[in-house]
Each structure stands twice: as C-alpha cells, then as structure tokens.
C-alpha positions in Angstrom: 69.8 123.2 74.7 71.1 126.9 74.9 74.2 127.9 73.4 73.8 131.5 73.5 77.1 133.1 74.4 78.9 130.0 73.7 81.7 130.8 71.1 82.6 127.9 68.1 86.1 126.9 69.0 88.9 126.5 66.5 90.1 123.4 64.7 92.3 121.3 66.6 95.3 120.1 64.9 98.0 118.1 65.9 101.0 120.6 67.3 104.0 120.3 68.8 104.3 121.5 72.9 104.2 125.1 72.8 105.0 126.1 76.8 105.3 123.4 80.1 105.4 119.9 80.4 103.9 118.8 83.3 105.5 115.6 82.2 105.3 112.7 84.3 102.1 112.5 86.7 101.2 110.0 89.5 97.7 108.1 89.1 95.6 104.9 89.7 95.5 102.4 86.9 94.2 99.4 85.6 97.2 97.2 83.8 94.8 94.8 81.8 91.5 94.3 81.7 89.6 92.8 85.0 93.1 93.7 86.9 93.0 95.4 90.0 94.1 99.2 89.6 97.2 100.2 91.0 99.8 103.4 91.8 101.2 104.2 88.8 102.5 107.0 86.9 101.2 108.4 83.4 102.6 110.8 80.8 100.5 114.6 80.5 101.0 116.3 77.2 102.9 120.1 77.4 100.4 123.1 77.8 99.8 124.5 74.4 98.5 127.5 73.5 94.6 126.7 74.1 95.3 124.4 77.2 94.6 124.8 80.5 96.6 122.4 83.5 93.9 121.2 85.8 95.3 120.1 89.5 92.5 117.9 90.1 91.2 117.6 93.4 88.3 115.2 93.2 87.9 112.4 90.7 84.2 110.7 90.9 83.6 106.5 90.2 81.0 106.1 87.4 79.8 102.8 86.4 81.1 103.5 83.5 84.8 103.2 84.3 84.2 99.6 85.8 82.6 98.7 82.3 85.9 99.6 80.6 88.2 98.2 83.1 86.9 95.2 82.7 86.1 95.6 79.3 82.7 94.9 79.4 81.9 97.0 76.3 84.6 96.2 73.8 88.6 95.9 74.0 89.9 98.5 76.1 93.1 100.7 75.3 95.8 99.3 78.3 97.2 100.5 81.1 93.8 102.5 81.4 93.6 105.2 84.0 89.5 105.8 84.5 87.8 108.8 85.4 85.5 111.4 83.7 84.1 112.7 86.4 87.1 116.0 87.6 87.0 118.9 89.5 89.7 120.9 90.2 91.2 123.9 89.8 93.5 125.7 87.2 97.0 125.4 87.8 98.3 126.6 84.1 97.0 128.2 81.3 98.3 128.3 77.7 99.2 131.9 76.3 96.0 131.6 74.1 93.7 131.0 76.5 91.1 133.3 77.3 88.3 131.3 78.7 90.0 130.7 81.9 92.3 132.1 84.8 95.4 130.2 87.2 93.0 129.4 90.3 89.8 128.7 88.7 87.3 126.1 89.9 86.8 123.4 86.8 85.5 120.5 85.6 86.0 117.9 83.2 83.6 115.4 81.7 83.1 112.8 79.6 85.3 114.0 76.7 88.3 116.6 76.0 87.8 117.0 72.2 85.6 116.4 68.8 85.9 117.0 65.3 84.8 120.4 65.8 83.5 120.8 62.3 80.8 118.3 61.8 77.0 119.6 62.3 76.6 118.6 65.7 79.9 120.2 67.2 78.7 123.7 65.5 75.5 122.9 67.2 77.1 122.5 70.7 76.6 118.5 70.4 80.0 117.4 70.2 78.7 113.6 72.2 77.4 113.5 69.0 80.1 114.4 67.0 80.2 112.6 63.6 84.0 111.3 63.6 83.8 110.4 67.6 84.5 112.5 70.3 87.7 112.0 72.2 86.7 110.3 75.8 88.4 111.5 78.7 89.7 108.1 79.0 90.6 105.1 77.1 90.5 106.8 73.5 93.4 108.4 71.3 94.4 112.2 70.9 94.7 113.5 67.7 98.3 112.4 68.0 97.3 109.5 68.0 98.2 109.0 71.9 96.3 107.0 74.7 94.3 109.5 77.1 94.5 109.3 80.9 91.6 110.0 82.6 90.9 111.8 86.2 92.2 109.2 88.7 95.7 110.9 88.5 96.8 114.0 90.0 96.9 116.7 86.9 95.6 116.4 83.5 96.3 119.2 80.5 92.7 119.6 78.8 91.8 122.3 76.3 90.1 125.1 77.2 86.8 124.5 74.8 86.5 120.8 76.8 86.7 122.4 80.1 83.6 123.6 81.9 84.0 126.1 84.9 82.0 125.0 88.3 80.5 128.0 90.1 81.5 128.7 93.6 77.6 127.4 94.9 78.8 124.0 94.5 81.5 122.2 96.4 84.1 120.3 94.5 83.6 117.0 95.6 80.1 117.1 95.4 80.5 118.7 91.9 82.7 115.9 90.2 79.8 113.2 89.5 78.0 116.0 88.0 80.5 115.9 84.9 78.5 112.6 83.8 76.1 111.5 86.5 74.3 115.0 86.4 74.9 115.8 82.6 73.5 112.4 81.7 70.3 113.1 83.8 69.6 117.0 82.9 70.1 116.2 78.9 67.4 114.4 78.5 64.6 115.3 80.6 65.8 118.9 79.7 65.1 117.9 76.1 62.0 115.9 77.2 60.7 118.8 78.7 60.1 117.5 82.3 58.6 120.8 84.3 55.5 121.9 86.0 52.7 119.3 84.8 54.7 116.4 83.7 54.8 112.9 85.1 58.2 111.9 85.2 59.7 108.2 86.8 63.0 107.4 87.4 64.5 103.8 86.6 67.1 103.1 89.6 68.5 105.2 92.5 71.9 104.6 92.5 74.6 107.3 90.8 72.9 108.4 87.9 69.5 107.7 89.6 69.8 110.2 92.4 70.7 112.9 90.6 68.0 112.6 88.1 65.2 112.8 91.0 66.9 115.9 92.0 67.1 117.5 88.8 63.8 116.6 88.1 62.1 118.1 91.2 64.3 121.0 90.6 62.5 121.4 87.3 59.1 121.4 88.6 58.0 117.7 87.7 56.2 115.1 89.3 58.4 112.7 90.7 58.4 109.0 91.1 61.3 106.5 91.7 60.7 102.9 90.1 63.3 100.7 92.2 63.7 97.0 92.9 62.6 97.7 96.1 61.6 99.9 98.6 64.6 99.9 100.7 65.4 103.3 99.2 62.3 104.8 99.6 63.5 107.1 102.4 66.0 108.7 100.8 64.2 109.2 97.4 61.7 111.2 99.0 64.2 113.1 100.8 66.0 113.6 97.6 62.8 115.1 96.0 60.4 112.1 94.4 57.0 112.9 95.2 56.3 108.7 94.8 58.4 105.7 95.5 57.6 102.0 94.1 59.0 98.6 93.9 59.2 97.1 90.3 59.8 94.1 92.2 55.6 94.4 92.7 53.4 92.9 89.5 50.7 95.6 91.1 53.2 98.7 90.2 52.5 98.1 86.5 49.0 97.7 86.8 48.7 100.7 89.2 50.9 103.4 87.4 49.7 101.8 83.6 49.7 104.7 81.0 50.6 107.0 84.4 54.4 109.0 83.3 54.8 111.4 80.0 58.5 110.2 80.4 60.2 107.9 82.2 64.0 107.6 82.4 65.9 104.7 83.1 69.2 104.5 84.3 69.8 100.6 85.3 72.5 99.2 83.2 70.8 95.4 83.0 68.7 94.7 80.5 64.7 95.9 81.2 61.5 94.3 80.1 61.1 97.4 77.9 57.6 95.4 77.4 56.3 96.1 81.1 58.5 99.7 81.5 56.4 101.5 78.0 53.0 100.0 79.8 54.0 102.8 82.4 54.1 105.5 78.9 51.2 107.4 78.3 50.3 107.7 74.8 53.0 110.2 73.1 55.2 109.7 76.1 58.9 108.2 75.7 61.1 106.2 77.8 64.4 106.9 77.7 67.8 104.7 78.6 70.9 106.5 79.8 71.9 103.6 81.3 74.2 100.7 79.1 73.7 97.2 79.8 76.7 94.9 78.2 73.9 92.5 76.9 71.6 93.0 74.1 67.6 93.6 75.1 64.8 92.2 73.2 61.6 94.5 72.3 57.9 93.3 71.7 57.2 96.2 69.2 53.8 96.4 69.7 54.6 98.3 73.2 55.1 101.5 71.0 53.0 101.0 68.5 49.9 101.0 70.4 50.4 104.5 72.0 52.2 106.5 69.8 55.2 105.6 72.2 58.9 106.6 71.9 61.6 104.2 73.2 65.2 106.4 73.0 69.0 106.9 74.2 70.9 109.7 75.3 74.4 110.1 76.2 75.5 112.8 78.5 75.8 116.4 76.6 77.6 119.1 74.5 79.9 121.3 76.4 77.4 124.5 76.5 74.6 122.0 78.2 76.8 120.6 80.4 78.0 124.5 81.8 73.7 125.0 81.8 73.8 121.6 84.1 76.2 123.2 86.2 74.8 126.3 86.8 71.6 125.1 87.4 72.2 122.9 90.1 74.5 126.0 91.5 71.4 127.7 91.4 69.3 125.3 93.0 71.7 123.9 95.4 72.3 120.7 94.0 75.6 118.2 94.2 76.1 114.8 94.3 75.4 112.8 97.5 78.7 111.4 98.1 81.3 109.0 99.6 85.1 110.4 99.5 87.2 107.5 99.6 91.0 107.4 99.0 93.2 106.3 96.0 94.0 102.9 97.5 90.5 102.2 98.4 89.5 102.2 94.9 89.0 98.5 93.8 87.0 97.6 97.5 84.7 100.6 95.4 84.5 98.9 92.5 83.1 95.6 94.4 80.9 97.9 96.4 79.0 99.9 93.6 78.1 96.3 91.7 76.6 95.2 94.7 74.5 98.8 95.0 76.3 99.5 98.2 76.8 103.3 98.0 75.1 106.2 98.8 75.2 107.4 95.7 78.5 108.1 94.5 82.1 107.6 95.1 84.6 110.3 94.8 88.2 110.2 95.3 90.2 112.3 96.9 92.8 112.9 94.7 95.7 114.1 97.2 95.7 110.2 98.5 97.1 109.3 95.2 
C-alpha cells in the first residue's frame, strides 16, 4: 500500500463544537431491526476545527447495510441510518482544515475515525485499527454518540476520514467505490494481481463487478466464477477474459490448480473445499464477502499446496485515495442504478434476489 505523502493525523479527542451546527438533517432510516426505512430526521455534530461539512449528493446500497438493518451480524445501534458508500461535495470547512476546500468533490467510506495511535493507523491501516475503527454507520463517536451514515442529506466528517474523488469520475458512479471498489483493489493490490497472474472472481454482483474491472485494469488474467452463465455477457464486457458457471461439476475439474488467487465476494457460505481445488500451489483465496453463517473447512485443501485461505476488509484511508485515483486514471466507476430515497426498501428486496446491475445509488436530493 503507498502512503507516501500521506501525513499522520492528530489525536482525536472529544471537544466541544467549535464553529456551525448543521444541526438537524433530513435522512432515510431504519427504526428497528428488519423495519422498513423511512423519512426521518437525524442530529449532525457542529464543524470543528478539523471537520469538513459534506452535502452529499449520492449515497450507494452495499450489502452491507441490509446485513445491519436487519441485524444479521449482531444487535444493531437503532434508529440506524445506513450508508458508507458518499460522494459529495464540500459545503463547510473547519478553520483547521487544510486538506480541503468549500466546493470540493469527496467521498466517504466505510469509517470516519480510528484510534490513530495504534501500529496500524501510523501504518495507514486504520480498518485495522487495534481499538476499532469508527463505521460510518451504526458505531459510537468518541462522545460516545450514535453515527449516521450517508442516506441523509449532510454529514460533518473529519478531514483525515475524508478522501477527495478526482474530476475523471462522476459522482454517482464514484459512491460504490468508497466500499465496493476499496474492498476489491485491497486485496488483489496486496496479492499482487498484474501482468502474468491468474486471477478468478467469486460473484458478479456489487463487489464482483468492480473487482473484474480493477483486475483487468491491473493487467491480470481474468475469469468470473458465477452460479451461472446468465452474466456472462456483461463480465466479458466488463473486462474478464473467461466466464464459468460453478453451478458446472466440470468447472472444478477444468480450471483445478488453474488461478494464483482467486477472490470471492459471495456472502453465503462456499465449499471452500471445491473453491482452493481452483488454487495453484502457493496461491490464496481470499473472502471479502461475509456470510451470517459459520463455514466449515476440510484442512487438507491447504495443506496439500502450500495454500492460503484469508480475509480482507476494505482499506486504510491512503489506499483507498490510491483506489480512487486509479480508477480516475483508468476510467473506471461503478455500473449503476440511481434510484430515489423512497425507493429504497423495493432495493433492498431487489439486491437479495441479485436483481441489479450492479449497484444502487441514491440520489440524495429525493430525500
């Protein structure tokens, strides 16, 4: 991961509001878990002296929300407003700031703070921080208040949290690249997926998509491993070089020992068994995606080739700008569906039943 020019930011304290409160702000909520979301309105902390005031324009649906919604992995923090997946653009900056002007283009992801301290936040791994990052959504401030994620109009973010999106990328097609895209680059950035590397991807849905084009963009070999080949159009159009159905017996037995890594991005359970019979020897297989239910693992899978079997979640802050302006450079955004505020729960139904091409974003001027 490059951090180079990436400055260590300050120790966040608890402090008392400094300049404006944007105060109280409209957004889409869930009121218990499994609810539908609703209008609503949510409290935004004042713009302190390292904040910036984001008008968000585009908010993406991840998975990842409907998991906490409905809290699928572990009691959620109530009324939860979902959304880690922001673009906007700058509306007010605290006196301090310096990172970041009134009318810039930015994003948000996955979290707005960390320890800052720890040894991954000095190393620019702050999803990895030690005492827990603060999510975007459904986590506490160091105040000790509930945060209210991108399905709202405004949110007040610090300026170390907040990435800038460069002007190659449009904002609604930017937004899912705050998780979907971050949670793809990471690892087959660490993985090393380039010229002469093998690489599947598990799924073509949200997360999916945008790892067979950040993949071809890097140089690799492509192949998608889907249930079927329904999709099979538009992951070669998207940039896989190969296109199977797991759905097949003869896929494992074809492409056995074929991929140096393969990266999965289904949130149901796999039969990791079957998926590290695709490995080559020394190759990994790595899960992004997070099934609710536990998996089971015949360990002899890895054993017999040297095999790794690991997880990554999204990325640090500096990786995450890297993300950004890579795809900038390379022309890359989320393939998208805009969708109002009050169509948000029909979206909900329609991404579990795989019925987007590929990702959801909301227009946040319908809220």
């Amino acid at each position: 991961m490059t951090t180079n020019g990436t400055s260590t930011p300050t120790a966040a304290t608890p402090t008392a509001p400094t300049t404006t409160t944007p105060g109280i702000v409209a957004a889409y909520a869930a009121p218990a878990a499994n609810a539908p979301l609703e209008r609503t309105t949510v409290p935004r902390r004042a713009v302190g002296e390292h904040d910036v005031l984001i008008d968000i324009k585009y908010a993406g649906i991840c998975h990842s929300d409907i998991h906490q919604a409905r809290d699928g992995w572990g009691e959620g923090i109530f009324p939860m407003v979902p959304g880690h997946e922001i673009a906007g653009v700058v509306a007010e900056v605290g006196p301090g700031v310096t990172r970041f002007k009134v009318g810039d283009r930015v994003g948000v992801g996955c979290f707005v703070d960390s320890c800052r301290e720890c040894e991954y936040c000095l190393k620019g791994l702050e999803q990895y921080c030690t005492q827990g990052m603060t999510g975007t959504y459904n986590g506490l401030d160091k105040n000790g208040e509930p945060t209210y994620g991108g399905y709202a109009t405004h949110i007040v973010v610090d300026e170390n949290y907040t990435l800038r999106i460069p002007e190659g990328i449009a904002l609604d097609e930017a937004a899912p690249l705050l998780c979907a895209g971050i949670t793809l680059y990471s690892p087959l950035a660490h993985w090393q997926a380039g010229p002469g590397k093998k690489v599947a991807v598990v799924g073509l849905g949200g997360l999916g998509h945008m790892g067979v084009k950040i993949a071809h963009a890097l140089g690799a070999e492509v192949t998608v491993l889907s249930q079927s080949l329904k999709k099979r159009e538009d992951g070669l159009k998207l940039g896989a070089d190969h296109f199977y159905a797991t759905s097949d017996p003869e896929t494992f037995t074809k492409l056995a020992g074929t991929f140096d890594l393969i990266v999965s991005t289904v949130s149901a359970p796999l039969d990791f068994s079957a998926y590290l019979g695709l490995v080559k020897t020394e190759g990994a297989l790595v899960n992004v995606g997070a099934p609710e239910e536990p998996v089971a693992l015949n360990l002899f899978s890895l054993i017999g080739g040297r095999k790794t079997l690991a997880g990554s979640m999204i990325g640090g802050i500096a990786e995450t700008q890297e993300m950004l302006d890579f795809c900038a450079e390379h022309g890359l955004g989320a393939e998208i569906e805009v969708i109002s505020a009050e169509q948000v729960n029909e979206a909900y139904e329609r991404v579990l039943a795989s019925d987007v091409r590929y990702r959801f974003v909301i227009d946040t001027s319908t809220i």
